[in-house]
RODO-2510 file (C-alpha; in nm, 4 decimals, decimal comma):
residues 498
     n   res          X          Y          Z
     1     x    -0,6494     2,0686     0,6110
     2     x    -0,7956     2,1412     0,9645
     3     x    -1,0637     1,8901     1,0412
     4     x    -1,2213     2,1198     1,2490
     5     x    -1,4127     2,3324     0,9985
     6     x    -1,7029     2,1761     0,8317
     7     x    -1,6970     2,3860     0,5597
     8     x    -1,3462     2,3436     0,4197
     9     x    -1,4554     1,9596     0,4249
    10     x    -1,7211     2,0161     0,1974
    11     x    -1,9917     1,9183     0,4480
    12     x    -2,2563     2,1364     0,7016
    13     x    -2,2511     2,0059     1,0323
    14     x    -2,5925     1,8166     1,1040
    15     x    -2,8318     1,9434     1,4209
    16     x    -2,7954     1,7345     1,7296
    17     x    -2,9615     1,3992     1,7356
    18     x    -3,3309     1,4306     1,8689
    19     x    -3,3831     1,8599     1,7627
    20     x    -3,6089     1,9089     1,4808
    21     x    -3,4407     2,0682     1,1577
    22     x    -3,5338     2,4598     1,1304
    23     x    -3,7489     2,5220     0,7760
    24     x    -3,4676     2,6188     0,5789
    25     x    -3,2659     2,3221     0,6311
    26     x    -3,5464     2,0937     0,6173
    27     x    -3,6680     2,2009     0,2682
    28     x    -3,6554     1,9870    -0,0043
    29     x    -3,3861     2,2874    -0,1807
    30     x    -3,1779     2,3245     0,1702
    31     x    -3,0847     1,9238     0,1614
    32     x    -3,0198     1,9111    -0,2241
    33     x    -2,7568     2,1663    -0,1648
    34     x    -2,6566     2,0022     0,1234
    35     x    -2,6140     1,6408    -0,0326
    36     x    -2,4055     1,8260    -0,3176
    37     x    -2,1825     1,9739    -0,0630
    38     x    -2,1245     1,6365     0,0894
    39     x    -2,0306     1,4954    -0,2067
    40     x    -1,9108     1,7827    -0,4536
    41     x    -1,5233     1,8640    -0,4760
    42     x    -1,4106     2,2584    -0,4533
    43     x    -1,1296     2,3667    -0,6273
    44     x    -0,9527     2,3639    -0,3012
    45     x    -1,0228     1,9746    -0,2345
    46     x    -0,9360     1,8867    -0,5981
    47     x    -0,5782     2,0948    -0,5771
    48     x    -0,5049     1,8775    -0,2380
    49     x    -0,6315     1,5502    -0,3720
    50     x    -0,3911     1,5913    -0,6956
    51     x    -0,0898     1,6579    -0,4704
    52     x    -0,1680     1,3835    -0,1948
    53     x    -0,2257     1,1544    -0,4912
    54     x     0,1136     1,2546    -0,6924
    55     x     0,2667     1,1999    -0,3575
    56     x     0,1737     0,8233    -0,3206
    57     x     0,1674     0,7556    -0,6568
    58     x     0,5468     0,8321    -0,6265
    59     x     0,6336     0,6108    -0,3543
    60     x     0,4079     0,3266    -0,4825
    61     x     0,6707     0,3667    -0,8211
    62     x     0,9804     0,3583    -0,6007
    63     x     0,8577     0,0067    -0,4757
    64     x     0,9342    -0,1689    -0,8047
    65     x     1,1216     0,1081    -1,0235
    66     x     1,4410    -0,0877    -0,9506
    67     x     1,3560    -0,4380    -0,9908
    68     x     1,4597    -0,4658    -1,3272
    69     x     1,7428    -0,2303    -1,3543
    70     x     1,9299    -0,3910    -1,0362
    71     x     2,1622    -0,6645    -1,2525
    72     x     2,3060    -0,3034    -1,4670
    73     x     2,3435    -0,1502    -1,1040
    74     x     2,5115    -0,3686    -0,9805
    75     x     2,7374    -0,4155    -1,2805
    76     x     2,7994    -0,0816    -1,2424
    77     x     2,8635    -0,0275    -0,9388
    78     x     3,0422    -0,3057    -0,8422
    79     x     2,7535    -0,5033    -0,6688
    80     x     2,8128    -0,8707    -0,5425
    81     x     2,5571    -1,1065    -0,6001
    82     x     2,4987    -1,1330    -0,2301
    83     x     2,4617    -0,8185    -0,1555
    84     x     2,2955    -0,6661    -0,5079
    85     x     1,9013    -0,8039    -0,3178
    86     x     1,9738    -0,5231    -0,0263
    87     x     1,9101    -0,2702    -0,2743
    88     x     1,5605    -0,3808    -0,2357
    89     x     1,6058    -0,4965     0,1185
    90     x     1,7370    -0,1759     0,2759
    91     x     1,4364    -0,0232     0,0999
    92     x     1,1559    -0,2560     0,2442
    93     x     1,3420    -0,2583     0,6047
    94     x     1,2731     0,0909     0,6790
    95     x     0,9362     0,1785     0,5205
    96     x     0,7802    -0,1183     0,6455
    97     x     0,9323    -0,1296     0,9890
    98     x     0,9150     0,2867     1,0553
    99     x     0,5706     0,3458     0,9235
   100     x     0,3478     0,2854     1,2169
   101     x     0,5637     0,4878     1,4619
   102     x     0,5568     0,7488     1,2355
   103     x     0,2010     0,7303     1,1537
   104     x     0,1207     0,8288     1,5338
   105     x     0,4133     1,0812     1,5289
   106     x     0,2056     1,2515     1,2745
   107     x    -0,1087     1,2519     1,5084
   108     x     0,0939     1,4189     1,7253
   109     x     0,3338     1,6327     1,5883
   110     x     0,1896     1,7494     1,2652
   111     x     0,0580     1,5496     0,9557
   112     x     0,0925     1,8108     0,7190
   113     x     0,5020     1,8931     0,8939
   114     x     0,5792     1,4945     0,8464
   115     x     0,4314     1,4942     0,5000
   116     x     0,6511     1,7774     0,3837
   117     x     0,9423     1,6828     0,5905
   118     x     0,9546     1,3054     0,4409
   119     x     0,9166     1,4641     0,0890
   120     x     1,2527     1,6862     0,1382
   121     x     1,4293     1,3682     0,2625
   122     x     1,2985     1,1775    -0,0197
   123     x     1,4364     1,4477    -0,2704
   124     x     1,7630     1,4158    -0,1052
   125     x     1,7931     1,0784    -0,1133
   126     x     1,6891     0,9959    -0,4417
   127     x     1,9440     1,2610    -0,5829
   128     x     2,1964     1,1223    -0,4180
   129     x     2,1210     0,8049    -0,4673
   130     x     2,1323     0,8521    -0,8544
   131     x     2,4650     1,0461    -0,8074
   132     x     2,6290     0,7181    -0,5956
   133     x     2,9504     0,6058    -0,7138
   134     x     2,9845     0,3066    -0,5098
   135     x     2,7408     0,0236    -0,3088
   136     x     2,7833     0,2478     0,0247
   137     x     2,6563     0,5677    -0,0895
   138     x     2,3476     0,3650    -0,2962
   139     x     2,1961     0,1519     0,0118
   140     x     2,2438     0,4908     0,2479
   141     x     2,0112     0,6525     0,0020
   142     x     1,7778     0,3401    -0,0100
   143     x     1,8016     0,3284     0,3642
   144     x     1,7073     0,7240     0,3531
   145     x     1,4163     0,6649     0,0551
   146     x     1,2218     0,4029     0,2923
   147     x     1,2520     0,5945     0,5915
   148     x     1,0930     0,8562     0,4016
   149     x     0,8370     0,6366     0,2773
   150     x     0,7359     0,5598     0,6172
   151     x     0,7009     0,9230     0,6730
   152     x     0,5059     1,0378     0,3977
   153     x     0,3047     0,7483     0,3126
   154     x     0,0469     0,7970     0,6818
   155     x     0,1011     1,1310     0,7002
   156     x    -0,0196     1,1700     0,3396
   157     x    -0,3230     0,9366     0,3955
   158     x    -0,4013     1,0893     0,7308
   159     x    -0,4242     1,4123     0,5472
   160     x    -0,6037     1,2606     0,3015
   161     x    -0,8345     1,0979     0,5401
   162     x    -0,8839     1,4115     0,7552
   163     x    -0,9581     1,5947     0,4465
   164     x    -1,2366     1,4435     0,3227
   165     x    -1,5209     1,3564     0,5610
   166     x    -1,6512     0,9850     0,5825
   167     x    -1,9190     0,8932     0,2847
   168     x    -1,8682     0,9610    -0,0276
   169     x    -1,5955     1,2101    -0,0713
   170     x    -1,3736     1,0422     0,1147
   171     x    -1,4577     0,7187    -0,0853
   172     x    -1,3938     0,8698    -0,4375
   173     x    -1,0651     1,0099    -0,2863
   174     x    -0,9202     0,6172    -0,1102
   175     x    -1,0522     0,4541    -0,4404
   176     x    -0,8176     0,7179    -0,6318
   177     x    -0,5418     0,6546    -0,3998
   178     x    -0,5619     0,2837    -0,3864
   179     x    -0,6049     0,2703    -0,7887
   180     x    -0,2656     0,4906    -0,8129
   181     x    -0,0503     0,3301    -0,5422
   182     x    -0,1328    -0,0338    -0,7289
   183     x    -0,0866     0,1251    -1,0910
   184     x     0,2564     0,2680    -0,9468
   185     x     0,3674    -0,0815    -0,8665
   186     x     0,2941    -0,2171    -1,1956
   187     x     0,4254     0,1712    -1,3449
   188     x     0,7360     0,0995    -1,1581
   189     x     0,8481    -0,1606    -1,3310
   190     x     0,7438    -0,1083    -1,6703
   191     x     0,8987     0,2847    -1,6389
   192     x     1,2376     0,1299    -1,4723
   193     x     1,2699    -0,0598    -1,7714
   194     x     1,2315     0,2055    -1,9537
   195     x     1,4952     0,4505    -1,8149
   196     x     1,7394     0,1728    -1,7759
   197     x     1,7016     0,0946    -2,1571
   198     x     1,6559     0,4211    -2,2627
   199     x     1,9119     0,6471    -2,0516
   200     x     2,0428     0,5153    -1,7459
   201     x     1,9405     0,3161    -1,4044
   202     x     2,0314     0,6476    -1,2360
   203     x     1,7213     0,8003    -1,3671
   204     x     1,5152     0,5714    -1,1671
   205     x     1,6186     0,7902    -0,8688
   206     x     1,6423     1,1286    -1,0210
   207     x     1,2613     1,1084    -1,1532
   208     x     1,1493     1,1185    -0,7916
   209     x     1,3565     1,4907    -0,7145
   210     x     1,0983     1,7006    -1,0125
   211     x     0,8067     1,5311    -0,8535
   212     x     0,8510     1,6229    -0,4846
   213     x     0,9931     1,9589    -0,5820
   214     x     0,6605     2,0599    -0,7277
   215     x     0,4331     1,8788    -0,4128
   216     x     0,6892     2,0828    -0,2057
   217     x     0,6339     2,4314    -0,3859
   218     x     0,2520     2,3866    -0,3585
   219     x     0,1297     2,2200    -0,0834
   220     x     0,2114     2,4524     0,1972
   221     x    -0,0434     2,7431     0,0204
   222     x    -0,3074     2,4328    -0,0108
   223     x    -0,3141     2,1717     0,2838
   224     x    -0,3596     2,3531     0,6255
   225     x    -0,1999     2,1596     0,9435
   226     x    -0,3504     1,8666     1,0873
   227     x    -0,3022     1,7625     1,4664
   228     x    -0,3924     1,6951     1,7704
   229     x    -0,4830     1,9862     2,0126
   230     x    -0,3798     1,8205     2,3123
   231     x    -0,0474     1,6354     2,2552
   232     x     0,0436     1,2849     2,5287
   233     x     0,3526     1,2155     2,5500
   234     x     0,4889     0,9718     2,3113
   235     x     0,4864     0,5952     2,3865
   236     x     0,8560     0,5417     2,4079
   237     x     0,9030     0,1842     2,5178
   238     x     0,6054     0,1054     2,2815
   239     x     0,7637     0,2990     1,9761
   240     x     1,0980     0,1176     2,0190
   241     x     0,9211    -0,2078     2,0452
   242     x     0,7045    -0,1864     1,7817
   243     x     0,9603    -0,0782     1,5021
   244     x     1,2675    -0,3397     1,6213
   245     x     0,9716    -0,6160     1,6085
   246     x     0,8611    -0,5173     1,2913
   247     x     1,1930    -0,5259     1,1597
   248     x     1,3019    -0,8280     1,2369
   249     x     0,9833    -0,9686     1,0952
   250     x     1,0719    -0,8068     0,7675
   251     x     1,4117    -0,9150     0,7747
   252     x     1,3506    -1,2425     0,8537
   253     x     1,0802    -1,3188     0,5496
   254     x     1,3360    -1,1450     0,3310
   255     x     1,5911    -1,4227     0,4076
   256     x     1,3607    -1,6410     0,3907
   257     x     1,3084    -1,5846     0,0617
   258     x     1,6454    -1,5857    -0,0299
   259     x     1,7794    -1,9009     0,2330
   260     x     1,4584    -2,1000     0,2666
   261     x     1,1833    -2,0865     0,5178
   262     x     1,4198    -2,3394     0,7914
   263     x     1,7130    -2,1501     0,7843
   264     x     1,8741    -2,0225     1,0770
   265     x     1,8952    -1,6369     0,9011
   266     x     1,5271    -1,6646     0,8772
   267     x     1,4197    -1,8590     1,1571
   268     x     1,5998    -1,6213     1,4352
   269     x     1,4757    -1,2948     1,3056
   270     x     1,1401    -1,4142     1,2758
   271     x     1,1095    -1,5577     1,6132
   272     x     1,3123    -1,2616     1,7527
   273     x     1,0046    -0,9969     1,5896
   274     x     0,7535    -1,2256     1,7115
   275     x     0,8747    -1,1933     2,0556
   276     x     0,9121    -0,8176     2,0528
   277     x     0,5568    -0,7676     1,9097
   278     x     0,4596    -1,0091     2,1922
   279     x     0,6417    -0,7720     2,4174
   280     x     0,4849    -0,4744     2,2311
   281     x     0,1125    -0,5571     2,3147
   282     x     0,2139    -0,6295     2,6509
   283     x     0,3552    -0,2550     2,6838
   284     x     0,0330    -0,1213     2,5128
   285     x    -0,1680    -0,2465     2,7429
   286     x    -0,0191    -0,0771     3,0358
   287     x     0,1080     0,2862     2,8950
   288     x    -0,0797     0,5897     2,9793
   289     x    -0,0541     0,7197     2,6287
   290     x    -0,0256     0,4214     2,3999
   291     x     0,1093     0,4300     2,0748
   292     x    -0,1728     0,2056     1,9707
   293     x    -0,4200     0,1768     2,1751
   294     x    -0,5369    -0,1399     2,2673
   295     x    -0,9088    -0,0766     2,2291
   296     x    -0,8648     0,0804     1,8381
   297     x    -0,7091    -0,2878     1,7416
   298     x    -0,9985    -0,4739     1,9377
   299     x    -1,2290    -0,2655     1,6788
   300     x    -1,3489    -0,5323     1,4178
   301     x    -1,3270    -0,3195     1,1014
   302     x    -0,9682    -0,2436     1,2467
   303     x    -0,8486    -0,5835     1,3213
   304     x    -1,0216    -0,7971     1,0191
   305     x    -0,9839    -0,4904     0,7819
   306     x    -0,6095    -0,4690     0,7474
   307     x    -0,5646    -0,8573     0,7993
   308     x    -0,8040    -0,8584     0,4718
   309     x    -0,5875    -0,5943     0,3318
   310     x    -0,2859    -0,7882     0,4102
   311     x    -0,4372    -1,0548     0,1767
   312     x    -0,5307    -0,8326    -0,0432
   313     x    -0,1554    -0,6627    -0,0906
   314     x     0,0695    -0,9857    -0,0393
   315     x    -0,1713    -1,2128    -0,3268
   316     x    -0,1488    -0,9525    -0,5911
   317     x     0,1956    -0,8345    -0,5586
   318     x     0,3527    -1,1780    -0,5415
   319     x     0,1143    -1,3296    -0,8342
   320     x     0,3258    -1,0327    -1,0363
   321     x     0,6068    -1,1683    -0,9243
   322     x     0,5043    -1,5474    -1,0385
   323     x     0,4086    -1,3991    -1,3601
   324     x     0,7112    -1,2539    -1,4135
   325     x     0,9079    -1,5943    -1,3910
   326     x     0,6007    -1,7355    -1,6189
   327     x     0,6513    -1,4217    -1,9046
   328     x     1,0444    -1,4987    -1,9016
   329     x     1,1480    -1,8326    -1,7987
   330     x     0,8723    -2,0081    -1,9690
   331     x     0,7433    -1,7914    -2,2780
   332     x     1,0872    -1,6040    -2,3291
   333     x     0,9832    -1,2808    -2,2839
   334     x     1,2498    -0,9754    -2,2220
   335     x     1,2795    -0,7962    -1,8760
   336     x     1,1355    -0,5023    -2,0605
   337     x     0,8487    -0,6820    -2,2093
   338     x     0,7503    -0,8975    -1,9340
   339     x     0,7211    -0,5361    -1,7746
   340     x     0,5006    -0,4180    -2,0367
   341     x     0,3596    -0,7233    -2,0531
   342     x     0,1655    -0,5888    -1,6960
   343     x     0,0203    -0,2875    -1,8294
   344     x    -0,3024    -0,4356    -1,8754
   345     x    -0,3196    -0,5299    -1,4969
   346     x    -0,1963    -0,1550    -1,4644
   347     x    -0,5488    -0,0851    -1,6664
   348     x    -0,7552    -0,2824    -1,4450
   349     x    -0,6110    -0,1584    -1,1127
   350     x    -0,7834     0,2384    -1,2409
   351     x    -1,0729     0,1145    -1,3511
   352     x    -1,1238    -0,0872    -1,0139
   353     x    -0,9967     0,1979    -0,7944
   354     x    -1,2717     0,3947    -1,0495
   355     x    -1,5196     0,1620    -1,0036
   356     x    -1,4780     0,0964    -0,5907
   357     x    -1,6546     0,4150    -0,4483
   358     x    -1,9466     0,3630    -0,6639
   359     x    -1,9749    -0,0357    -0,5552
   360     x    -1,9472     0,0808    -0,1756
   361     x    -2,1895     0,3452    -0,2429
   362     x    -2,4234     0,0821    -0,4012
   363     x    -2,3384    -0,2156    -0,1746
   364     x    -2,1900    -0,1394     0,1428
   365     x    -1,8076    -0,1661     0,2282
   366     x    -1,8543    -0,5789     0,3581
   367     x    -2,0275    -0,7073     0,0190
   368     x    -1,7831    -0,5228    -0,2202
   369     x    -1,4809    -0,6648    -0,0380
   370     x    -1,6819    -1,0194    -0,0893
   371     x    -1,7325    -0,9123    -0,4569
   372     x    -1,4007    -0,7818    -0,5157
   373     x    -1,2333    -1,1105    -0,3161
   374     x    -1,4247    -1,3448    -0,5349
   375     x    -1,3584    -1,1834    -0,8827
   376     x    -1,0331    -1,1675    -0,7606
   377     x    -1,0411    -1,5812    -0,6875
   378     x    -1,1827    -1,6816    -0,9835
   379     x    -0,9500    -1,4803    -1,2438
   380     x    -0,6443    -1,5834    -0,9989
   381     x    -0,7878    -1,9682    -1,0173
   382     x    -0,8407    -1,9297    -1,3985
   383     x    -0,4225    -1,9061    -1,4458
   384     x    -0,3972    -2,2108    -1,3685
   385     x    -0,4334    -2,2524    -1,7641
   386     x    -0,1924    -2,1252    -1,8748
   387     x     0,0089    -2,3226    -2,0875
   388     x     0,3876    -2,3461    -2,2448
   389     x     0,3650    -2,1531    -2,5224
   390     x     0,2659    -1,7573    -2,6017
   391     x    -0,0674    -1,8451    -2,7685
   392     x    -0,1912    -1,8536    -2,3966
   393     x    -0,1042    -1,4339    -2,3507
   394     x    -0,4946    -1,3863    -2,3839
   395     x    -0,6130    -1,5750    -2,0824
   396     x    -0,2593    -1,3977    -1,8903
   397     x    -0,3945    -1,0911    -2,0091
   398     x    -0,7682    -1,1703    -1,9603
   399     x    -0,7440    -1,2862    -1,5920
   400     x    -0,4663    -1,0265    -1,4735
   401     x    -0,6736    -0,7136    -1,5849
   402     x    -1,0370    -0,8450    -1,4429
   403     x    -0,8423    -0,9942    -1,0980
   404     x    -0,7107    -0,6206    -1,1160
   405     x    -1,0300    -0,4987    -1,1015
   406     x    -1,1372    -0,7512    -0,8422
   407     x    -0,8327    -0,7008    -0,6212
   408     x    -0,8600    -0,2926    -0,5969
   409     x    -1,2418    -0,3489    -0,5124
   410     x    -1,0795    -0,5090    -0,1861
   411     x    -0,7958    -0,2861    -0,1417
   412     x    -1,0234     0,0227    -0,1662
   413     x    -1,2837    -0,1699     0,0750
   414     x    -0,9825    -0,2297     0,3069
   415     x    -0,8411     0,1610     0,3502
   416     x    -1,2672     0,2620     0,4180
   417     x    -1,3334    -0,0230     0,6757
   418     x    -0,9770     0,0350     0,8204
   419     x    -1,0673     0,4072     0,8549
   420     x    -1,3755     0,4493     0,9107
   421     x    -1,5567     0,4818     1,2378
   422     x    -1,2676     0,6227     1,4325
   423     x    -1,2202     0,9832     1,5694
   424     x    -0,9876     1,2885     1,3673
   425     x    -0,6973     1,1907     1,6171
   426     x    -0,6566     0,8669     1,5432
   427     x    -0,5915     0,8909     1,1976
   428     x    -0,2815     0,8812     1,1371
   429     x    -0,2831     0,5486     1,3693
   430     x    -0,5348     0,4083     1,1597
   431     x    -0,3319     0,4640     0,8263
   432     x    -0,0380     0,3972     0,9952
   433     x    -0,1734     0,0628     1,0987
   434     x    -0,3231     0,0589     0,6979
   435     x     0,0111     0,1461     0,5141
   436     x     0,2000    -0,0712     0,7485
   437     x    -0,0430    -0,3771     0,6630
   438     x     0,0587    -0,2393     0,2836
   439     x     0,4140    -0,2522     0,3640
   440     x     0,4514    -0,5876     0,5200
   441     x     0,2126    -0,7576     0,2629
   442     x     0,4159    -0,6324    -0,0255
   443     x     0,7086    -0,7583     0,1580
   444     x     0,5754    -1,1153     0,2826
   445     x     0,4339    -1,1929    -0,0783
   446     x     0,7098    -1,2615    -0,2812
   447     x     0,9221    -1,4504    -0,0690
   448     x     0,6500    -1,6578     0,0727
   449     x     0,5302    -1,7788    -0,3376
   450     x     0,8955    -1,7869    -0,3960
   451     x     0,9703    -2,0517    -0,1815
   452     x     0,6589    -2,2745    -0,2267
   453     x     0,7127    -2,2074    -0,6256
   454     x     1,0942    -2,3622    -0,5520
   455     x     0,9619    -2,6540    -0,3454
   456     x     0,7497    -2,7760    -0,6353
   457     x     0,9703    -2,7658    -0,8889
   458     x     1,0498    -3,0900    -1,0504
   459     x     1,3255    -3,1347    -1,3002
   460     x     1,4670    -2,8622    -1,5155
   461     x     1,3338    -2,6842    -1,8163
   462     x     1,0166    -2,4742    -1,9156
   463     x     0,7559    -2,7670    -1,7991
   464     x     0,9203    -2,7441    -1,4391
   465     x     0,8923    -2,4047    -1,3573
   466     x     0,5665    -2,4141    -1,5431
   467     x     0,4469    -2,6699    -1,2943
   468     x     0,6167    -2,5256    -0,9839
   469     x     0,4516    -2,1504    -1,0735
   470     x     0,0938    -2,3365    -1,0709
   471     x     0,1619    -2,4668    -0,7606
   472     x     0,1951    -2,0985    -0,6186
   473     x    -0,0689    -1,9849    -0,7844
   474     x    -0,3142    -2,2004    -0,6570
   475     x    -0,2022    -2,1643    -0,3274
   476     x    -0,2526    -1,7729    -0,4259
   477     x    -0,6038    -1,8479    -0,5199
   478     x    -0,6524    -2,0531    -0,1884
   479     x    -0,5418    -1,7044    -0,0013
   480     x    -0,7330    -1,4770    -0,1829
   481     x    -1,0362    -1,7214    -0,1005
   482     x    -0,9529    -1,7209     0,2582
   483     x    -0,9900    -1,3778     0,2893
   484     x    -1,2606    -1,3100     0,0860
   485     x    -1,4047    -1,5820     0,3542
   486     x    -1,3069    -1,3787     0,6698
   487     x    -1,4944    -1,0752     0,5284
   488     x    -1,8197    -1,2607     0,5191
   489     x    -1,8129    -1,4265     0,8419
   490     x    -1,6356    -1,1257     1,0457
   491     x    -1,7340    -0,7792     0,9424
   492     x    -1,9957    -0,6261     1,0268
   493     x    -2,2653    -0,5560     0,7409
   494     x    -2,2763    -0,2179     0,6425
   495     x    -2,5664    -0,0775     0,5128
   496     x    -2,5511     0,0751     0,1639
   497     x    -2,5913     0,3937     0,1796
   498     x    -2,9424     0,5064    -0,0598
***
């Protein structure tokens, strides 16, 4: 949708600071209908919201759909062992390490022409991906589903961003989005499960085609172009920079998960992406047209916001991972159970996403990321109870829907202090920069808890990995804590608004 007309945002533009209001729009009846405008949703808004939601609801799913089916894949397709994790791997590469250069391309280019265009890529590659006969054809389509990712994941917030003007519409429509995309990673799992048990792993990929087929038929009559009027020239040498450095960054915590944190096929990537990113800043800093510019990651609610968002994604996504390994290599539980098993954190994700707008609204953006990070401490802290047996599912169950809550409280207070404050064009940097924090958190979680679970383990048997998961998840905990910290002492209060 254009973000030049007022009126398709749902707001009137306001005199200039320092005229007096004319009568009509200073009576009490002019600003009533005003405020309702402001925060009122037309049938237009509400048909754009449901298709930029189905959108990342859909690629929050593919995240986790094929966690649990991978073991059938790869029986089926003739997987090694070695090489059955780059199912996940190829996946994570490309939408993590793609998503901020595409994020600008979309300022530039089009938002609403990279939304669509990643969709029809996605439906490609998921159909062909559930149509692979062999381990080539499968990681070419997981190669082609994260690229796409990268694509549509900005360009669909940036939309979604642009849409709605700052207050509460746009709010109500990040603490929808933020409540789907972390229900779609518990959805993913518990609905991959499903398929694989109930028809075939294959339908983990086909489920995305019907989906992005409808977005596709409809969305062209109901989201107008978004873009830049006058388009720079794109930042090359910062471009290629950026994306090999973030790469290499992903790569190397992936092996790292899977070698150990001192290994030579973690400890060279790593370094290597450090470097780069290094080299990165240094080209930003100099380019006429920077990809990002310098003076947008200086911004406090920039910086702090998506390294609290970073907290935010890699605690939660890695305590489901813990949890997991608690449900089945402690309690017993089946890969489709343990799956289910998460639909209460599912629960609390909605009713926190629900919940957010009206806690910013009431509190300001700073104290409900405070609120939200210390719920989220205290119900993470509180697992530490858990004991060997299945008579402790009601604290599991207690603590992961009310840290749910507590978590989306942050992650929605993370995408508004990310977002806000920064000009029409520089939105699809902004959730570039936002869904690329997303992306690497999601990423750096699991292998990170992985590896200090490991390192604690003690002997064999139920009590060890009981003891080595509490381990993690106090160190989670600890995290979650430390963030909830840098909100208080480095954002800026924002006033609530009345």
């Amino acid at each position: 949708m254009s973000v030049t007309d007022p009126e398709a945002a749902g707001t009137a533009p306001r005199p200039p600071s320092g005229t007096a209001p004319s009568p009509a729009s200073g009576t009490p009846t002019a600003r009533g209908v005003a405020d309702t405008a402001a925060t009122a949703l037309t049938p237009r808004l509400r048909l754009t919201l449901v298709l930029l939601l189905a959108a990342q609801f859909m690629l929050a799913v593919d995240f986790s759909i094929l966690n649990v089916a991978l073991p059938v894949i790869g029986e089926g397709l003739g997987f090694s062992l070695a090489r059955l994790q780059w199912i996940g791997t190829a996946f994570a590469l490309c939408a993590a390490g793609f998503t901020l250069l595409f994020g600008r391309v979309a300022d530039l280019f089009g938002r609403r022409r990279l939304f669509l265009g990643g969709l029809v890529v996605l439906a490609v590659a998921s159909l062909v991906g559930g149509l692979a006969r062999d381990p080539e054809t499968l990681i070419a389509a997981r190669v082609f589903q994260g690229l796409a990712t990268a694509a549509v994941t900005p360009a669909g917030l940036s939309l979604l961003t642009t849409s709605f003007p700052e207050g509460p519409l746009r709010e109500k429509a990040l603490g929808l989005n933020g409540a789907l995309m972390s229900a779609g990673f518990t959805t993913g799992a518990i609905l991959g499960g499903l398929l694989t048990d109930l028809l075939s792993w294959r339908w983990a990929f086909f489920v995305n085609v019907p989906v992005a087929l409808a977005v596709l038929v409809i969305a062209p009559t109901v989201i107008k172009e978004s873009r830049i009027q006058e388009r720079p020239k794109l930042d090359v040498p910062g471009a290629v920079t950026v994306t090999l450095g973030l790469l290499a960054v992903v790569l190397g915590l992936t092996r790292a998960g899977e070698h150990g944190w001192g290994s030579p096929a973690a400890l060279l990537p790593l370094a290597a992406g450090a470097l780069l990113l290094v080299v990165f800043h240094a080209v930003e800093r100099r380019a006429a047209a920077p990809l990002v510019p310098v003076e947008v990651l200086g911004k406090r609610s920039v910086a702090w916001g998506n390294a609290v968002g970073l907290i935010a994604f890699l605690t939660e996504t890695s305590l489901v991972f813990l949890l997991t390994l608690y449900l089945q290599e402690v309690l017993g539980f089946s890969p489709l159970a343990a799956g289910l098993s998460f639909g209460v954190l599912g629960v609390g994700t909605v009713v926190g996403g629900t919940l957010a707008p009206r806690v910013i609204g009431r509190l300001g953006t700073k104290r409900t990321l405070i609120v939200g990070g210390a719920v989220q401490t205290v119900f993470t802290a509180a697992l530490l109870g858990l004991g060997d047996d299945r008579s402790w599912m009601w604290l599991l169950l207690v603590a992961t829907f009310a840290g749910g809550v507590g978590n989306m409280l942050v992650i929605v207070g993370f995408m508004v202090t990310a977002t806000s404050g920064l000009a029409d064009h520089e939105q699809g940097l902004a959730t570039g920069l936002a869904t690329m924090t997303q992306q690497i958190g999601i990423t750096m979680g699991t292998p990170i808890m992985s590896a200090v679970a490991t390192a604690a383990l003690s002997g064999g048997g139920a009590p060890a990995v009981l003891g080595g998961l509490k381990v993690a998840i106090a160190l989670n905990a600890a995290v979650v804590l430390l963030g909830t910290l840098a909100s208080a002492l480095f954002l800026r209060d924002a006033r609530a608004r009345e």
